[in-house]
C-alpha positions as CSV (number, residue, x, y, z in Angstrom):
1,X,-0.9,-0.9,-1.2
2,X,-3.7,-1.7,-3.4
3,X,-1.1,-2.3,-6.4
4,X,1.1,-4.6,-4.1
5,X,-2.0,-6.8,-3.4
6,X,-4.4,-6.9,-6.5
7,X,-6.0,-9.7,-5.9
8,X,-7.8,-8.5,-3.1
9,X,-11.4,-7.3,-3.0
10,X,-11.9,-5.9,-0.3
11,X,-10.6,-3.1,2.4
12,X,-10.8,-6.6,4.8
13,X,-9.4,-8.9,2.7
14,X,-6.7,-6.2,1.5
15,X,-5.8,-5.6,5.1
16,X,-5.5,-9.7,6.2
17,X,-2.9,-9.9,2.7
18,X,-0.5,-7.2,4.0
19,X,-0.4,-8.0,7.5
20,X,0.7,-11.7,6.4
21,X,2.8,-10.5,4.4
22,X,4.3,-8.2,6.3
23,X,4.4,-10.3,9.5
24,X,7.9,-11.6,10.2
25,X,9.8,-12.9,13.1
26,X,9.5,-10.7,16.0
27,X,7.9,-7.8,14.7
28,X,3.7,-9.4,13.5
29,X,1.8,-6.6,11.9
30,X,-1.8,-7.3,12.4
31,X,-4.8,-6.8,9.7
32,X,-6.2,-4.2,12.2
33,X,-3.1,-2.1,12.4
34,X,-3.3,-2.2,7.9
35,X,-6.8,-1.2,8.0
36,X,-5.3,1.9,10.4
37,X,-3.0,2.8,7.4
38,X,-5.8,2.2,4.8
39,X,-7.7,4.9,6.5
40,X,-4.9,6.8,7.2
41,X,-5.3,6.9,10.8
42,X,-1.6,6.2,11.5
43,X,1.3,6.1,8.9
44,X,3.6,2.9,8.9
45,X,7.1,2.4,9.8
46,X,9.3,2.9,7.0
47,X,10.3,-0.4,7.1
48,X,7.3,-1.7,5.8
49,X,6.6,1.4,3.4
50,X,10.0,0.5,1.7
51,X,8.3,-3.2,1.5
52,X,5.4,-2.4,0.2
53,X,7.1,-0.2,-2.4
54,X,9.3,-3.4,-4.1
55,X,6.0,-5.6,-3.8
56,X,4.4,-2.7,-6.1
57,X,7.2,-1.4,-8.2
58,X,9.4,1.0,-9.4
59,X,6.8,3.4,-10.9
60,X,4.8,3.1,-8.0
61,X,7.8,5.7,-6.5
62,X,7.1,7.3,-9.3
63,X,3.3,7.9,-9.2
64,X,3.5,9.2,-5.9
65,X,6.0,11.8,-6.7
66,X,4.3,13.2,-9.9
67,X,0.5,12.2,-9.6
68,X,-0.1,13.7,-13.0
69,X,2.2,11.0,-15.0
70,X,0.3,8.2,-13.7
71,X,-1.8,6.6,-16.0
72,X,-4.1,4.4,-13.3
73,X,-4.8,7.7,-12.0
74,X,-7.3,10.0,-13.0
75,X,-6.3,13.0,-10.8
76,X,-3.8,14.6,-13.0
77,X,-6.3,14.6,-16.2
78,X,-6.6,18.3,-17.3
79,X,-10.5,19.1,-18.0
C-alpha cells in the first residue's frame, strides 16, 4: 500500500489517502478500517486488494510472489 500512496508520511496520513481513495458510492472505507490492514489485524476485501494492486503496478504482483527479485526490498539479499 505504501507504493500506491508515496506521498504519505505517515501510518495516519497513509491510512486517511487509502480510505479516500478507496471510498466509493455505497461501500466508504474508513482510515480506521486501513490502519486495521496496515497492522494486519484484518485482511481487505479483494476488491480493494485488486485496487490497490493497479494504483501500485504490475511489479508490485510481482514482488509479492518472489520477494527475492525485488529491488526496494532488502529481504532477499544473500549475506
Amino acid at each position: 500500500m505504501r507504493r500506491a500512496f508515496p506521498e504519505a508520511g505517515s501510518e495516519n496520513e497513509l491510512a486517511e489517502l487509502a480510505a479516500e481513495v478507496l471510498s466509493h458510492d455505497g461501500r466508504p472505507v474508513h482510515a480506521r478500517t486501513v490502519r486495521n490492514w496496515l497492522r494486519c489485524e484484518n485482511a481487505p476485501h479483494f476488491r480493494y486488494v485488486l485496487r490497490v494492486i493497479a494504483m501500485a503496478g504490475a511489479e508490485t504482483v510481482f514482488a509479492v510472489l518472489e520477494p527475492e527479485a525485488d529491488p526496494a526490498s532488502n529481504r532477499g539479499a544473500r549475506r
